[in-house]
C-alpha positions as CSV (number, residue, x, y, z in Angstrom):
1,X,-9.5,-13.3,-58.2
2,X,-7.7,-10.1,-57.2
3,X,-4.0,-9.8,-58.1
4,X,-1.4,-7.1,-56.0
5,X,2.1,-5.8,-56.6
6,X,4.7,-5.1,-53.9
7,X,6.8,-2.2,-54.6
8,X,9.4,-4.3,-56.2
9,X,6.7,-5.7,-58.7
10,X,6.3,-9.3,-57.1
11,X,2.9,-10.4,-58.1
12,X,1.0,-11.6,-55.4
13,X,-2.8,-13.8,-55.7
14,X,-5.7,-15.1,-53.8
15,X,-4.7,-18.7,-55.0
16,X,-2.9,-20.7,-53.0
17,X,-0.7,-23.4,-54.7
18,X,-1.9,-27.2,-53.6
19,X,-0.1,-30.3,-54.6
20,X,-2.8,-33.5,-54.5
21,X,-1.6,-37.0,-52.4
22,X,-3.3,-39.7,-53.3
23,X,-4.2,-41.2,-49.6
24,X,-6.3,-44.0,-47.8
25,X,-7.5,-43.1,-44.8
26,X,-9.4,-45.3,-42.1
27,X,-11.7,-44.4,-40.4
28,X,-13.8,-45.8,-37.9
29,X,-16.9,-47.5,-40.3
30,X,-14.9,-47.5,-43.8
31,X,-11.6,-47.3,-45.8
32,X,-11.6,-44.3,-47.9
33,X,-9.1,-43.7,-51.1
34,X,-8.7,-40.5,-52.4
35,X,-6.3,-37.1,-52.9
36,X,-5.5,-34.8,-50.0
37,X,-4.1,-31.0,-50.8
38,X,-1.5,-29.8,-48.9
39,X,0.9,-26.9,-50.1
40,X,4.2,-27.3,-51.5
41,X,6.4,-26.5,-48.5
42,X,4.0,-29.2,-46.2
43,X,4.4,-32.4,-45.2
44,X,1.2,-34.2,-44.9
45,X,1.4,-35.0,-41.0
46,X,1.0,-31.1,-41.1
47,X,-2.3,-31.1,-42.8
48,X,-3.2,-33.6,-40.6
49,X,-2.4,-31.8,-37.7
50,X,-4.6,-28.4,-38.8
51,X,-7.0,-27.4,-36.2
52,X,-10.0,-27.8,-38.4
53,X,-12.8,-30.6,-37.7
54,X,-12.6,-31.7,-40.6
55,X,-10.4,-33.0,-43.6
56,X,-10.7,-32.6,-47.0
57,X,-10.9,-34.9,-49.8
58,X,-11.7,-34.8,-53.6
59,X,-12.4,-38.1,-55.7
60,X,-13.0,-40.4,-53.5
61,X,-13.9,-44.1,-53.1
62,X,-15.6,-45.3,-49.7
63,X,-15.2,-49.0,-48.7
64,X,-17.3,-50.7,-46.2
65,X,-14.7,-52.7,-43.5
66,X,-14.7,-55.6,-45.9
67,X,-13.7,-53.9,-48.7
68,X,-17.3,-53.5,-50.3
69,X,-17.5,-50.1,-52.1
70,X,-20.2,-47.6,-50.8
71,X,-19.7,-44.9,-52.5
72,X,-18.0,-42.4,-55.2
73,X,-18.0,-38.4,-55.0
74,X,-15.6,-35.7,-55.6
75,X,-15.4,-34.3,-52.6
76,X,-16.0,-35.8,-48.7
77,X,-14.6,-34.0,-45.6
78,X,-14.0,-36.6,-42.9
79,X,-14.7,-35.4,-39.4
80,X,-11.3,-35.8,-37.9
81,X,-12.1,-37.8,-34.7
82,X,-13.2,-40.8,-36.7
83,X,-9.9,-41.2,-38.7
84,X,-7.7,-44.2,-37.1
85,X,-4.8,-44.0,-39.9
86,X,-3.6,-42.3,-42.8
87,X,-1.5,-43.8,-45.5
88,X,0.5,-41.8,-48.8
89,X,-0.8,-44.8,-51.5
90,X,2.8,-44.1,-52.8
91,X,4.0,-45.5,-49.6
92,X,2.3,-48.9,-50.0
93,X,3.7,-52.5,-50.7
94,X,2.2,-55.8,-50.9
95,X,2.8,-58.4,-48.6
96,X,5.0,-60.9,-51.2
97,X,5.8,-63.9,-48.1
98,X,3.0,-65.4,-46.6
């Protein structure tokens, strides 16, 4: 990791500061829980938005369509033309009618 000083002696680094969201995302074939990164000053629709192919996740859970789990791993990158939805598992409530 390299460190530099502007003349005024701000201290600048190669890391870049990430904040994790825990998120379920579907995609076409399966349901997968996990955390996305984005940067303090993003929303998440803007990391969904980047131009890459894929998206990022670390410890994550993948879930057949009927809820099965698949799989476990700490990190899966999700081709972005497969995901139908995104959900912050903040955001979530349980249906209490029905």
């Amino acid at each position: 990791m390299s460190t530099h000083f502007d003349h005024k002696g701000k201290i600048f680094t190669d890391v870049v500061s990430k904040e994790r969201v825990a998120v379920i995302v579907q995609t076409t074939s399966h349901r997968v829980s996990g955390y996305l990164h984005t940067r303090p000053d993003q929303r998440l629709k803007d990391e969904l938005d980047a131009r890459e192919d894929f998206l990022a996740l670390t410890d994550v859970s993948v879930s057949n369509l009927e809820g099965k789990q698949e799989y476990e791993s700490e990190f899966m990158a999700i081709n972005r033309a497969h995901i139908i939805w995104v959900i912050p598992e903040d955001e979530l409530t349980e249906n209490a009618g029905d």
